[in-house]
N, C-alpha and C positions, 0 to 999 in steps of 0.2 A: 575437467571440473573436479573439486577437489570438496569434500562438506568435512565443515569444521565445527568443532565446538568453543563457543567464545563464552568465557566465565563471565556473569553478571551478581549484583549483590547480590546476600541472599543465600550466595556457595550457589546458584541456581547457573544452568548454562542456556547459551540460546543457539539454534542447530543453523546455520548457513550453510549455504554452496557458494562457491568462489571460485570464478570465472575469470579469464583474461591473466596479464603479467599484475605480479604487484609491482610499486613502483608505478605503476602507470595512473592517470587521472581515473578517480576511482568514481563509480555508484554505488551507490546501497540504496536496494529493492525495498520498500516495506509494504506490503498486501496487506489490503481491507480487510475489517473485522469480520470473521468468520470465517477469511480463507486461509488458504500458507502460502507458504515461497511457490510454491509447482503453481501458481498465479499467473507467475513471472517466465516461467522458465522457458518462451519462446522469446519472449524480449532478452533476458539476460546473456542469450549465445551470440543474439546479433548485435549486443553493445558491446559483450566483448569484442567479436568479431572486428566491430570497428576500433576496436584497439583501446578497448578501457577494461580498469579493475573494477570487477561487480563482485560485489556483498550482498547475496539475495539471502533473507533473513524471513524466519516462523519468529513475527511476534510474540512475544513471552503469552503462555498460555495457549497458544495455536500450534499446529504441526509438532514436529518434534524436537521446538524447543519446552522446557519446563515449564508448568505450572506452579502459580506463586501459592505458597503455604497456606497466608492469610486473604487472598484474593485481593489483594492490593495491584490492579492494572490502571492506577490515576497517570495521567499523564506525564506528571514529576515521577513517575518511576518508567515510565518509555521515555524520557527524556535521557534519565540516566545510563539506559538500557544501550540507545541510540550512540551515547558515546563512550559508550567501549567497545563497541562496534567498529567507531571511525577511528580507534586505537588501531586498526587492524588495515588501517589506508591512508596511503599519502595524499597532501594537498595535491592538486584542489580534488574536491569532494563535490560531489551533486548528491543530494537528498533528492530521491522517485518515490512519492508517496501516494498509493488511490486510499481515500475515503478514510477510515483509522491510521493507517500510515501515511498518508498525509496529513491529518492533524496531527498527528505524534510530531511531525518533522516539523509543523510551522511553533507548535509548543516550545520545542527544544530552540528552535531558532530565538524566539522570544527567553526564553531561560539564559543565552548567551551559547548557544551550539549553533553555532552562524556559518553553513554552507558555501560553498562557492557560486552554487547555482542549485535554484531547488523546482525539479515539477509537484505539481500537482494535479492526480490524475483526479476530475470526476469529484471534485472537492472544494468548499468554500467555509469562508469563517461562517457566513450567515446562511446556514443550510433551510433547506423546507421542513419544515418541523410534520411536514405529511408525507413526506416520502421517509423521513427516519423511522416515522411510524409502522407505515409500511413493512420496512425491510426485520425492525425488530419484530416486528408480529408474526412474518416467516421465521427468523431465526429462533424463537420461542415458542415455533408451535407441533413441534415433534419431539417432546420430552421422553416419551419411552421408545427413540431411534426407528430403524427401519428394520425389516427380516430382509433385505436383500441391497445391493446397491442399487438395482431395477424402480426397485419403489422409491428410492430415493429421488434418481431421477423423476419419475415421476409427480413428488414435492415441486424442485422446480420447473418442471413446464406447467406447472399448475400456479406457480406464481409469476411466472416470467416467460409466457405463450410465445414473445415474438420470438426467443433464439429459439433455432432451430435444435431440436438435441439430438446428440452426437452418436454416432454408427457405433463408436466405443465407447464405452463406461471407465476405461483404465484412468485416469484423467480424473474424473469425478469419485473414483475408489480413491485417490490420495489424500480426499476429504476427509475419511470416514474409519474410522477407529473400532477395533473389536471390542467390544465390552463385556463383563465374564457371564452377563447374562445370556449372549449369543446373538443379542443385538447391534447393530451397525449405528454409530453416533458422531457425530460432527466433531471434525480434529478439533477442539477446543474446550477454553475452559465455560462453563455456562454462567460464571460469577462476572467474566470481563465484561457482560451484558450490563451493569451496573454503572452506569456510564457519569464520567468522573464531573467534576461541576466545573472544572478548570476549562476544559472543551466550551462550556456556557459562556465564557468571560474571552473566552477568547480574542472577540472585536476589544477588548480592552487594552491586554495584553500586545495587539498589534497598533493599540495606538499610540502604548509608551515603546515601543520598538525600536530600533535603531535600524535593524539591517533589511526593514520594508521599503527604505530608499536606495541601497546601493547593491541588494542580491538582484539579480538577473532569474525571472520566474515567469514559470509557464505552466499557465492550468490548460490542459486539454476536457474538454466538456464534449459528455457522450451526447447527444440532441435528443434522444430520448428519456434522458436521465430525469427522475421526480424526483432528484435529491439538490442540484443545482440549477438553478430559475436565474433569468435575467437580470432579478432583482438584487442575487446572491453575486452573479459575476460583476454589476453594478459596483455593489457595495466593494468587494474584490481590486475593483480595479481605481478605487476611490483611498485604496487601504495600501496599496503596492506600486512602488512609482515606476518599475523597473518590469512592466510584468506585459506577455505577450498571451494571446489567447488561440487558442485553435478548436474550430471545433468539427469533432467527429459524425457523419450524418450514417443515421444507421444503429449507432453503437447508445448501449442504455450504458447504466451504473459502471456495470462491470467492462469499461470501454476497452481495453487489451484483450480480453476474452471475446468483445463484438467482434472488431475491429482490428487485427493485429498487427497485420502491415500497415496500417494508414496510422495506426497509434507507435509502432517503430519508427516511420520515416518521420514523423514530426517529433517526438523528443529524440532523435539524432539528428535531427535535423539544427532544431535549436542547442543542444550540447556542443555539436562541432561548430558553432558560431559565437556563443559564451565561454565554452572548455573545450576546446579542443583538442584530441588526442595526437598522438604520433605518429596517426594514420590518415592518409588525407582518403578523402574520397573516390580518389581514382582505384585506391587499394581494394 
C-alpha cells in the first residue's frame, strides 16, 4: 500500500492509499461524511486482493486530506475533486460511495464523470430527512471535542447502542485529531456540515442524466439504516434502470463497519460480474 498525495484546485491536495496494480480495473473508495478513508481500509485490501486498483481517498476537509480555505465542500467542488483522482486510474473505473461519498459520485456522474460501474453504499437520492437529522445532530453535538478517545467512544454507543464497541479504540483514534487546546476532535472540517443545495436537487439532476440508463449500479442497504426507507430505494430504482439491490440485515448506516464480510462479498460480487478484474475467483 502505498499513500499518495493528489493535487486538487485550490494548490489544496487530497491524502489516498493506493492498493492493488495500477493498470488494473480501478475503485475509488469515498467514506461518508464525517469519517476518512481507514472506513474502507478492510474492504480496500480485499478488492485489491481480488485483483483491482483502489484509490481510498479522505474527502477534502476529512482525514488527512486538506481543508478548503473558504469552506467551499459544494458538490461542484467534490465533483472536481473526484476527477483528478480518476487522473490517477485506468478505465474502467467503479465509483464506491456510502452516504457523502456516494452523493459526490452520483453528482459527478450527473456533471459528466460517468463511471464504469458505481455502488452505493447506504445511500439514495430521496434520503429520510429524519435520519439526516439525526446523524447531523451527533455530528454537531460535541463542539468543545473530547479529553480522551474513551469518551469518545462513549459519544457513540450513546448514539448508535446496537454496534457493539470495540475491545480497541486504535480504529476510532484515526478519527480524532489533536487540537492545540489538548482536546481530541473529529478529523474534519465542521463547515462541510453546511450542506450544499445541489445534494437538494439531486432527483433533478438524475432525471436530465444520461448515464442512469446504461451504468451498471448497486446500492447495498444496511436494514437498520434511518437514512434509506423503502420509499427512497422505490424512488431509486424508478430513477436507474441498470441498478441491482442488496440488502444487509444486521448492518445500520455505517454498513461496512456493521457488516464487513457480507458488504465485501456482495460489491465483489457484483464488480467481477459488471468489471471484472484479471483475477478470476478461483484466485
Amino acid at each position: 500500500m502505498n499513500t499518495i498525495r493528489i493535487p486538487v484546485a485550490g494548490g489544496l491536495h487530497i491524502v489516498a492509499d493506493e492498493l492493488g496494480e495500477r493498470g488494473a480495473p480501478a475503485i475509488i473508495l469515498g467514506h461518508g461524511g464525517g469519517q476518512t478513508r481507514h472506513s474502507w481500509d478492510r474492504a480496500g485490501v480485499e478488492m485489491a486482493r481480488a485483483g483491482y486498483h483502489v484509490i481510498n481517498y479522505d474527502l477534502l476537509g476529512h482525514g488527512e486530506s486538506d481543508w478548503e480555505p473558504d469552506g467551499d465542500y459544494s458538490f461542484a467542488r467534490r465533483s472536481a475533486d473526484l476527477e483528478a483522482i480518476c487522473d490517477y486510474a485506468a478505465r474502467p473505473v467503479a465509483f464506491v460511495g456510502a452516504s457523502l461519498g456516494g452523493l459526490s459520485a452520483m453528482v459527478a456522474a450527473c456533471r459528466g464523470l460517468v463511471p464504469d460501474a458505481l455502488v452505493l453504499v447506504d445511500i439514495v437520492a430521496k434520503v429520510s430527512q429524519v435520519g439526516i437529522d439525526r446523524i447531523l445532530g451527533f455530528m454537531s453535538s460535541s463542539p468543545n471535542g473530547f479529553a480522551s478517545v474513551e469518551e469518545a467512544a462513549d459519544a457513540i454507543s450513546a448514539y448508535y447502542p446496537d454496534r457493539p464497541r470495540p475491545p480497541r479504540l486504535d480504529g476510532l483514534a484515526k478519527n480524532l485529531r489533536d487540537t492545540a487546546d489538548g482536546r481530541l476532535r473529529w478529523h474534519w472540517d465542521p463547515r462541510f456540515l453546511d450542506i450544499d443545495h445541489e445534494a437538494e436537487r439531486l432527483t433533478d439532476l438524475l432525471e436530465e442524466a444520461a448515464w442512469t440508463e446504461t451504468v451498471p449500479t448497486l446500492l447495498v442497504r444496511g436494514m437498520k439504516s434511518d437514512i434509506v426507507t423503502d420509499e427512497g430505494v422505490a424512488d431509486l430504482q424508478a430513477r436507474i434502470t441498470r441498478l441491482d439491490i442488496v440488502d444487509i440485515d444486521g448492518a445500520g448506516h455505517m454498513v461496512a463497519g456493521d457488516r464487513n464480510d457480507q458488504f465485501n462479498d456482495a460489491v465483489l460480487g457484483f464488480l467481477r460480474r459488471v468489471m471484472p478484474s484479471n483475477v478470476s475467483m478461483a484466485d
